[in-house]
C-alpha positions, 0 to 999 in steps of 0.5 A: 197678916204680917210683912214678909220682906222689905226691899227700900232703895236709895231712902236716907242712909239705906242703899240698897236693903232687901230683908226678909222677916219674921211673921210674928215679931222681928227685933233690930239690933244695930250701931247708930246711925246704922239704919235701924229707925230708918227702916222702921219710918220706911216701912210706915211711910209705904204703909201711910204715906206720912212722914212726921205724921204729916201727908209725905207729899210736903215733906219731901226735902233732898235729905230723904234721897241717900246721899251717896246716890245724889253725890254720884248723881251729881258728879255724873251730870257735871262729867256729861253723864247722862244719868237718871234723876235718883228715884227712892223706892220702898216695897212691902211684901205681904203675907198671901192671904184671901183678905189681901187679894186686891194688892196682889200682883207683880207690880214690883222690882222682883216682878214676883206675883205677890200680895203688896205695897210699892211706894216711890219718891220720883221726878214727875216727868209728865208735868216737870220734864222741860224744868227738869232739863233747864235745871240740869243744863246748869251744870255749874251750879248743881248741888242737890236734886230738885224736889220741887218737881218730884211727886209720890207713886203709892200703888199695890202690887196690882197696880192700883194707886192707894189714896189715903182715905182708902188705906188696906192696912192700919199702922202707926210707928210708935217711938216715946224714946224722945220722951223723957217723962214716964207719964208723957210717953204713955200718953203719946202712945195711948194718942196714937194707939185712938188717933191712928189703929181701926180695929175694923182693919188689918193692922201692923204696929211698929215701935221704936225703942232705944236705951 
């Protein structure tokens, strides 16, 4: 099993990214600040539902939402524009195959009937839609999104939601780059490598490496 293609929208400084891999291993090259370890945590927050190793839903801050697409948000509302609140969408297109049958469906933005993952960071409208309304109506004094009333969508291209406890896929990002000492790096990664991979599952392993 190997990931096929990655479509991220409005997540840190990705825009707009469609990228089509490799089955067996893809290499990142690129600037920094270009984007290349964003799209690594993008993938493992589809995949996990995490960020800095923590369940993503009390790590939501205005700063995961790009900051281009907030700005134009923004001055939209305060020209009377009436816009969308800014929503951040990762999908994983998965490799065809018999074991991956229940994330198949056409539960993404190509409407392509495919074996996958959706993950989005949207306005609750269901149960924030009045307080939404009221923080928008302050024109004057908008300066970011509301995350507060915002909440994560995890579902397979099926359209059934994921929990946590039930993950179809095994992942972890690995990134000792921060690590100075040899002996630290080796041991954060043997930590994650018994913490977070189930040999009894399917698994995709994502490292980051920078020199």
């Amino acid at each position: 099993m190997s990931i096929e293609r990655v479509i991220v929208k409005n997540y840190r400084t990705l825009k707009d990214v469609d990228i089509e891999l490799n089955p067996d291993l893809n290499i990142i090259v690129g600037d920094n600040e270009a984007g290349k370890s964003t799209l690594l945590e993008a993938i493992n927050l589809a995949l996990n539902c995490q960020l800095n190793r923590r369940p993503a839903l009390y790590e939501l801050h205005p700063f995961l939402f790009n900051v281009q697409t907030v700005a134009r948000f923004i001055a939209g509302l305060k020209n009377g524009e009436n816009l969308a609140p800014p929503k951040v969408l990762i999908e994983l297109f998965l490799t065809d195959d018999d074991g991956l049958a229940p994330l198949k469906g056409t539960n993404n933005s190509l409407g392509k009937n495919a074996c996958g993952i959706s993950l989005s960071i949207e306005l609750d409208f269901e149960n924030f839609a009045d307080e939404y309304k009221e923080y928008i109506e302050d024109r004057d004094n908008l300066n970011s999104i509301p995350v507060e009333y915002y909440h994560i969508v995890w579902d397979t291209f099926a359209g059934n939601p994921i929990r946590a406890q039930g993950k179809p896929i095994s992942c972890t990002l690995i990134d000792p780059s921060a690590i100075t000492n040899n002996y630290g790096a080796h041991k954060y990664v043997m930590e994650i490598v018994r913490d977070y991979l189930d040999k009894n599952r399917e698994s995709i392993w994502l490292f980051h490496i920078e020199k």
